[in-house]
N, C-alpha and C positions, 0 to 999 in steps of 0.2 A: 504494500500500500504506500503509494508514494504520499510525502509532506502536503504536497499540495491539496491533493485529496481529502487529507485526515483536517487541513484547514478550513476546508468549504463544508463538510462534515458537521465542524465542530458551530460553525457560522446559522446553522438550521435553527428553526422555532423550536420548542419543545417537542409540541406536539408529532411533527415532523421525525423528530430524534426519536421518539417514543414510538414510531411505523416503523422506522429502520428495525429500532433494536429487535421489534416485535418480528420484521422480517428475517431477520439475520436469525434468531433466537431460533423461531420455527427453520429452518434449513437447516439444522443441527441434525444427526442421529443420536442416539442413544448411547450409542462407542464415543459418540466424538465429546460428550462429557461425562466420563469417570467421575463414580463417586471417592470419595476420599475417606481413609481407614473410618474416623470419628464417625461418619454418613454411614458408610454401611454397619457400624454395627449399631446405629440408630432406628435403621431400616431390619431390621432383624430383631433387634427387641421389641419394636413396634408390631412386626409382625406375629411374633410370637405370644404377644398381649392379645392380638385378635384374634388369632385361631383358638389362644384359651378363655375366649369371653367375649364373643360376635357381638352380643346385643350393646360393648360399648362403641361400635361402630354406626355412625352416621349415614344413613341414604344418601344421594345426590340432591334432592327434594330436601330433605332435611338440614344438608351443608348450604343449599340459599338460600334457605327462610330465614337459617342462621347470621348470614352473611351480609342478609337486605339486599 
């Protein structure tokens, strides 16, 4: 990424900045951000919480009524 670029970049509305990221962000795969040690074993006691005790798990329905 040349200088130039990252300066006309940086020159953007917010709003603008916040499309990009959102674009760039989705064109990622799932290899192309590793989680990092602390993460996955967040991601592993989290999930071991839920297999021993479903009902503290949230619907989708549920996570945006919560969320407004």
């Amino acid at each position: 990424m040349t200088t130039a670029l990252v300066q006309e970049l940086v020159r953007l509305p917010p709003g603008e900045k916040l499309q990009l990221i959102d674009a760039l962000w989705q064109s990622l795969d799932a290899a192309d951000v590793p989680l990092q040690g602390g993460q996955v074993e967040e991601v592993q006691r989290r999930y071991g919480e839920m297999k021993a005790n479903p009902a503290i798990g949230l619907s989708l329905d549920q996570l945006k009524a919560r969320l407004g």
